[in-house]
C-alpha positions in Angstrom: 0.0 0.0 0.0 1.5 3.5 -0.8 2.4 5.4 2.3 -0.1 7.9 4.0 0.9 11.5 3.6 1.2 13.7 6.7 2.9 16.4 5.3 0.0 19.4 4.6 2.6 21.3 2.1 2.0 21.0 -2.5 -0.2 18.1 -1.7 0.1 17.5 -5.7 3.9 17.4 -5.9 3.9 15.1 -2.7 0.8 13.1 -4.1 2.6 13.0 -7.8 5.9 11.8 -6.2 4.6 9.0 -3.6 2.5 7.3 -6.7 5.4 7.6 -9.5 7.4 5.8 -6.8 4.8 3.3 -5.8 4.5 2.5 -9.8 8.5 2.8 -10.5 9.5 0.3 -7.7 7.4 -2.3 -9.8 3.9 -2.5 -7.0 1.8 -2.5 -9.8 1.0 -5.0 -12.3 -0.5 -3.3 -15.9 -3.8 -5.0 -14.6 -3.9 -2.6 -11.8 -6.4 0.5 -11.3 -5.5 3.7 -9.9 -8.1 5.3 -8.8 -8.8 9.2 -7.4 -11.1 7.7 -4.7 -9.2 4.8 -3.7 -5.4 6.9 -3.9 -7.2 9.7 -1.9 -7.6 7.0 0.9 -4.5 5.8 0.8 -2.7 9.0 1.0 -5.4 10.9 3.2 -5.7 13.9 1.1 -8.3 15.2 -1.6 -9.2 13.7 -5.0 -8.2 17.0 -6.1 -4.2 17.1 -5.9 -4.8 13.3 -6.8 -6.3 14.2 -10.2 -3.6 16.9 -10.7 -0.8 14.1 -9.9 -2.0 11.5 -12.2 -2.4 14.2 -15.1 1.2 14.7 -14.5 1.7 11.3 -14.8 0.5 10.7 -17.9 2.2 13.7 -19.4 5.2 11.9 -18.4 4.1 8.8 -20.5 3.6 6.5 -17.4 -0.1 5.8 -16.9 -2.8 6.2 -19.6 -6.3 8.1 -18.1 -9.6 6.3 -19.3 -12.0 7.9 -18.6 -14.7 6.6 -16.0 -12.4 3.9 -15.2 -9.5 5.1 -13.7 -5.9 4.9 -14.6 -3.8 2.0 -15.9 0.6 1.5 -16.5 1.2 2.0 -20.0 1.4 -0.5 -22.2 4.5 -0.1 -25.0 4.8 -2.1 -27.5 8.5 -3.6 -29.1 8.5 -0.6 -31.7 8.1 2.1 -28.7 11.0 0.2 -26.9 12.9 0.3 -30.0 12.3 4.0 -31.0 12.4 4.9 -27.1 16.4 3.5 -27.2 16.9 4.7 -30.5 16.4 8.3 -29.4 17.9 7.9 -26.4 21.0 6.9 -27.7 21.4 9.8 -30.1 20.9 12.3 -27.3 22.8 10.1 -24.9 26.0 10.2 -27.8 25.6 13.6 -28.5 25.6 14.8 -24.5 28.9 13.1 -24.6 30.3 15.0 -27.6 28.7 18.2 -25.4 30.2 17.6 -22.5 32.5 19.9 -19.9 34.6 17.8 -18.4 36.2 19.1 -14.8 37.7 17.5 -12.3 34.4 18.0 -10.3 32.3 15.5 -13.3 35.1 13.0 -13.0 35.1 12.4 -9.2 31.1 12.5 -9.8 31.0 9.6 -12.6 33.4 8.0 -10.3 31.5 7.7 -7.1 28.1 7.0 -9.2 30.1 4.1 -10.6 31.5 2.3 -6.6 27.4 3.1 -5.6 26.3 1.0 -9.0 28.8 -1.9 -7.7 27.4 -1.4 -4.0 23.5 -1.4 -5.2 24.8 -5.0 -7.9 26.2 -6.4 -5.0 22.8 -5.9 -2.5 20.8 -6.8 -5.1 19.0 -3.6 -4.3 17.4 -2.9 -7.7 15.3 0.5 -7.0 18.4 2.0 -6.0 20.5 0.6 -8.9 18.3 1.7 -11.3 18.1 5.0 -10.0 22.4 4.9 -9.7 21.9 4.0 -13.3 19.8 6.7 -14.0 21.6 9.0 -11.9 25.0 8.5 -13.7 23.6 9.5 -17.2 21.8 12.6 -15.6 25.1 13.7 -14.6 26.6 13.8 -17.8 23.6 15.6 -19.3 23.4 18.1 -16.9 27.4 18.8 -17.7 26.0 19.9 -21.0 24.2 23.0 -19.5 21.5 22.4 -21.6 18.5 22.4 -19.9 16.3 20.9 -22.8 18.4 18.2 -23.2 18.2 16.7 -19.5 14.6 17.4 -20.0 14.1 15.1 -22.4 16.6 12.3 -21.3 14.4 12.7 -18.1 11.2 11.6 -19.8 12.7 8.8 -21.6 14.3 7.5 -18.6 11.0 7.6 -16.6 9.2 5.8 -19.3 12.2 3.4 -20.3 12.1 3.0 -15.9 8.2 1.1 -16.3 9.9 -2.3 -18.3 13.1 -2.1 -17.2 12.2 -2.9 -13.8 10.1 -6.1 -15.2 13.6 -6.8 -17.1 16.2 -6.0 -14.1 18.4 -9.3 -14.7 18.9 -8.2 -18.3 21.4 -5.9 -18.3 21.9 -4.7 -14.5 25.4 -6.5 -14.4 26.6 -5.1 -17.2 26.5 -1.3 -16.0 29.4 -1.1 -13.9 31.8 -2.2 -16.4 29.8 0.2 -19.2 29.7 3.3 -16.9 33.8 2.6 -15.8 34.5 2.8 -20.0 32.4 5.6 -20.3 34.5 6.9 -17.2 37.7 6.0 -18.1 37.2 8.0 -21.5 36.2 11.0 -20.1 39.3 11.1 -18.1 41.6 10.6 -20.3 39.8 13.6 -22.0 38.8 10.9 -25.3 35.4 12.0 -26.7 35.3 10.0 -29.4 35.7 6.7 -27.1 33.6 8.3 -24.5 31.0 8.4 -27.3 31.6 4.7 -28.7 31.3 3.1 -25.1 28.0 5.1 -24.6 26.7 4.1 -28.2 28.0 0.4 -27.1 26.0 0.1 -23.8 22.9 1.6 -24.8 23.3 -0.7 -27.9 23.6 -3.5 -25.8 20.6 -2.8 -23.3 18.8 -2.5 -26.1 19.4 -5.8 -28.3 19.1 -7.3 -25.1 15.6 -6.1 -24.3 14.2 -6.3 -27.6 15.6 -9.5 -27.8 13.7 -10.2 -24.5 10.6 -8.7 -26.0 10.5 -10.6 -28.8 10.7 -14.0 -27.4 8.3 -13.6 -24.9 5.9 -12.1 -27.8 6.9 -15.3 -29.8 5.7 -17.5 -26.7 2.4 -15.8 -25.5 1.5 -16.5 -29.8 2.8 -19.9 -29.8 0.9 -20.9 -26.3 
């Protein structure tokens, strides 16, 4: 159950964040309804901030609003995957070739990476999702463009919804694909920098699609 709210202040950001949580650390199944009447008793607050919250929501491409009904997870099918990585790997390439690199970025990247290994290690996978996430936010924002980590964020929130369902994947690869990405950047190489990124998005992707299509295969076959 999604934790009660106490707190009285922007019920609709704290409303907003406590469901995208609940629905990013995988409680939901796409079966699932959400709800105004039901979330509003969860959280103890209005249907109001509720309504605002989910709106947000699926602005952000995580739920889909029928109306009547309630809301539902999004559904995406293997070509939205596809295009979803597809984009996100010529932003994610070109924040590279955009990047400032300081000492400050490097000693950033590098303590991202140790947390990645400490999250692998727990098995904690909210957290080493978010590490994941966290690390390629970094870079974006050492862009300085604010469009950019704007739409990066979206992606990631959306990609976040079947990449929680998929954790096993790809999660033990990210160390060793963030370290190269890293490494690069310290030794002030863009043009690696750039092929390691192209090369671990690449692979999450043939991975997942790969994943995707399979299971497809089976639920037509059974």
């Amino acid at each position: 159950m999604i934790q009660r709210l106490l707190t009285p202040q922007n019920l609709t950001a704290l409303a907003y964040e406590s469901i995208k949580r609940h629905i990013l650390e995988g409680n939901l199944s796409h079966d699932a309804r959400l709800t105004e009447e039901t979330l509003s008793q969860q959280l103890g607050i209005s249907k109001s901030p509720i309504r605002e919250a989910l709106n947000g929501l699926q602005n952000e491409g995580l739920i889909r609003i029928e109306p009547r009904r309630g809301a539902y997870l999004r559904r995406f099918s293997i070509k939205e995957v596809e295009d979803l990585y597809n984009l996100r790997e010529a932003l994610e390439v070109y924040a590279v070739s955009a990047v400032q690199i300081t000492p400050e970025l490097i000693q950033e990247l590098q303590r991202s990476v140790e947390r990645t290994i400490r999250h692998l290690k727990s098995d904690d996978k909210v957290r080493h999702i978010e590490e994941d996430t966290r690390f390629h936010g970094v870079i974006a924002k050492a862009t300085h463009n604010d469009e950019l980590c704007r739409i990066l964020e979206n992606i990631q929130n959306q990609i976040w919804l079947f990449r929680c369902q998929t954790y096993e994947l790809s999660s033990s690869s990210a160390p060793e694909a963030h370290r190269a990405i890293l490494e690069a950047f310290a030794n002030g190489d863009i043009q690696e920098a750039q092929l390691a990124m192209r090369q671990h998005i690449g692979h999450v992707r043939t991975r997942l699609i790969d994943f995707l299509n399979a299971s497809a295969y089976r639920a037509v076959d059974l």
